[in-house]
Every structure is written in C-alpha cells, then in structure tokens.
C-alpha positions in Angstrom: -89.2 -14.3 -90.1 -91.1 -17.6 -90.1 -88.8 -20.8 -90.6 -91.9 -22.5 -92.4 -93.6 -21.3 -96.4 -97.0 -21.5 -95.4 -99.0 -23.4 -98.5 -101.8 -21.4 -100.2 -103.5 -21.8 -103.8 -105.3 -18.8 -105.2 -107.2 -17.9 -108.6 -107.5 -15.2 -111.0 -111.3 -15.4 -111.8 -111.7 -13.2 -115.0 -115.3 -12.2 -116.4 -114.3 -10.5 -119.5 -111.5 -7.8 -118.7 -112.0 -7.7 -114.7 -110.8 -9.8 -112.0 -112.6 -11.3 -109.0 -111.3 -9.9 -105.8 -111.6 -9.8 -102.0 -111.2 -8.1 -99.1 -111.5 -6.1 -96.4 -111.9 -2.1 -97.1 -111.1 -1.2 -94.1 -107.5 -3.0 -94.3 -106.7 -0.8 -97.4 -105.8 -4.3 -100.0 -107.3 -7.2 -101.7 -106.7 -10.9 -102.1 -107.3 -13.4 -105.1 -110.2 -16.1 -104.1 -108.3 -18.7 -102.1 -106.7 -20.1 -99.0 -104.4 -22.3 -97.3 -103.9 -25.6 -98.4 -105.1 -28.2 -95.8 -103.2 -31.6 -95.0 -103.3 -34.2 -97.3 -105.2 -31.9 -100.3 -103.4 -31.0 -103.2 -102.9 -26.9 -104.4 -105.4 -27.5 -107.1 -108.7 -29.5 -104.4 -107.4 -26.3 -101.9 -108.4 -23.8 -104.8 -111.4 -25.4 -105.9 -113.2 -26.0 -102.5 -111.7 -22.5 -101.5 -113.6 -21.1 -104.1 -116.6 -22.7 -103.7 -116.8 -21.8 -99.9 -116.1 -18.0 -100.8 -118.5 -17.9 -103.8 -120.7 -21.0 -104.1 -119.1 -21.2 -107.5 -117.4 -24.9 -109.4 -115.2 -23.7 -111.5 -112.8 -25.0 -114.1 -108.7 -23.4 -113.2 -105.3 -24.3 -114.5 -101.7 -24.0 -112.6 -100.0 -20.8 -113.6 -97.3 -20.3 -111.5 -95.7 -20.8 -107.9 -94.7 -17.5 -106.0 -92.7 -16.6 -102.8 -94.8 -14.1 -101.3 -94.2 -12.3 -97.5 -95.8 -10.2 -95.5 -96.6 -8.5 -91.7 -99.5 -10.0 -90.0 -101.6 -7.9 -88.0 -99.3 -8.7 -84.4 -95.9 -7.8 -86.3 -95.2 -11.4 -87.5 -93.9 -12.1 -90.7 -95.0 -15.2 -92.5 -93.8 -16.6 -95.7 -96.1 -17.8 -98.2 -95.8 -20.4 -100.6 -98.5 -19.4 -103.7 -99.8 -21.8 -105.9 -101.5 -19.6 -108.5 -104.1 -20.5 -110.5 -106.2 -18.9 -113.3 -109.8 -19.4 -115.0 -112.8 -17.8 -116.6 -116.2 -17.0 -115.2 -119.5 -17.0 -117.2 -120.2 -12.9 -117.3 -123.9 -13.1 -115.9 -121.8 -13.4 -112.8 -120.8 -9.5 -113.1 -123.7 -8.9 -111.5 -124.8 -11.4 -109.2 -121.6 -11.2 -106.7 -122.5 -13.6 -103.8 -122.1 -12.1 -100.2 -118.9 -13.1 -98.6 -119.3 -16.2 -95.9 -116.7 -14.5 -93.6 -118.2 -11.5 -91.8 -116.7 -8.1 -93.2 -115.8 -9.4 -96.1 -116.6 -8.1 -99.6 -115.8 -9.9 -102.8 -116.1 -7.1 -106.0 -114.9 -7.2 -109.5 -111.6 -4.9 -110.3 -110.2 -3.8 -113.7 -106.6 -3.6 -115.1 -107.6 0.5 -114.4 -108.1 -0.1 -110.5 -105.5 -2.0 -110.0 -102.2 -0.4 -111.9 -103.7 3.2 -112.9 -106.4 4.7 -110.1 -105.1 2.1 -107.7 -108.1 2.3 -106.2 -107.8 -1.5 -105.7 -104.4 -2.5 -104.0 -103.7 -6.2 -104.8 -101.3 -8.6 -102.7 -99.1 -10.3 -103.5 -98.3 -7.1 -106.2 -96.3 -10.1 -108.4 -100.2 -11.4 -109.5 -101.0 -8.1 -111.4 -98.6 -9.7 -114.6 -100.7 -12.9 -114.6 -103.8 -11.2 -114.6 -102.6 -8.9 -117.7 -101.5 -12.0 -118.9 -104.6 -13.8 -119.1 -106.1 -10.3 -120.8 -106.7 -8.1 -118.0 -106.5 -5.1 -120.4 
C-alpha cells in the first residue's frame, strides 16, 4: 500500500434532489467533481478551480468532512486518498445544460438518491459520500 495519503478535495453539486457526477461508463463507477490538490493551494482553491476546469462553473461550497478513502489503480497499485469533501448547491437551469467533459471519455450526468442506493445504476466511489449526499437532501 502507498506510504503517502494522496490530497484531493471533491464536491457534492446538488440541483434539487440529484447530484452532479462523473465518469467513465466503461469503468463501471463515478466520481464527485474534483481532483488532487496541487502544492501550495489549499483543499477549498483545489475544489473550486477543479470545478471550474470540469464544468466551467464558480461556485459557492462549504467543508463537510475529511475521509480516508483507498483504492486499486488500474496497474494493481493501491493508493491512499486523503478526501477533503465539500458540498454546495447549483442553480437548476443547469439540469439541463450539462457541459461536455474537458478530459476525453469523460461524461459528467446528474444521479438521484434512486441510482445511487436502490437501482444502483450509478456506482459511487468513495461509497462513504452517499451519507453526505442524503445529508444535504438527496432524497
């Protein structure tokens, strides 16, 4: 396992009950809007220029949590993940006018309390977000 927590902020973007997610289909799970925190830029710059480089969007978050998170890379390396969590609201006229994903194969799409713990047609990592985002009304 790696000897170093790699640093990452990520939000939960609500638009009324649904959550703003992103992925890859192909790789069977989803991600939050966010990235790794760069040298010398706090959790909170990393999750606002993160999402503005994956939707064009300035938005308004706030800290909700730090989480542990781990996980296989595609070679069979584990990495360990610091999380700094985040959460906010986007104006609902965003529902639907998604922008297209800057990185190449990448889809960004709106997911429901339904796809995420019932159908499960939307499998979201780290699994320890889903309580946040019921928390914030995700129902």
């Amino acid at each position: 396992m790696a000897s170093h927590a790699y640093p990452s902020a990520r939000a939960i973007l609500m638009a009324g009950p649904v959550v703003l997610v992103s992925g890859r289909p192909d790789e069977g799970f989803w991600i939050l809007p966010g990235g790794g925190i760069e040298p010398g830029e706090t959790p909170l710059e990393a999750v606002r220029r993160e999402i503005w480089e994956e939707t064009g969007w300035k938005t308004t978050v706030h800290a909700l949590t730090v989480l542990p998170n781990v996980w296989m890379r595609a070679g069979g390396d584990w990495m360990r993940e610091t999380l700094h969590l985040y959460g906010g609201r986007i104006n609902p006229r965003h529902l639907t006018a998604l922008p297209p994903s800057p990185e190449a194969g990448t889809l960004l799409r709106w997911a429901s309390l339904d796809d995420l713990v019932t159908t499960r047609q939307v499998v979201l990592v780290p699994a320890a977000v889903v309580p946040w985002f019921i928390r914030m009304g995700g129902r």
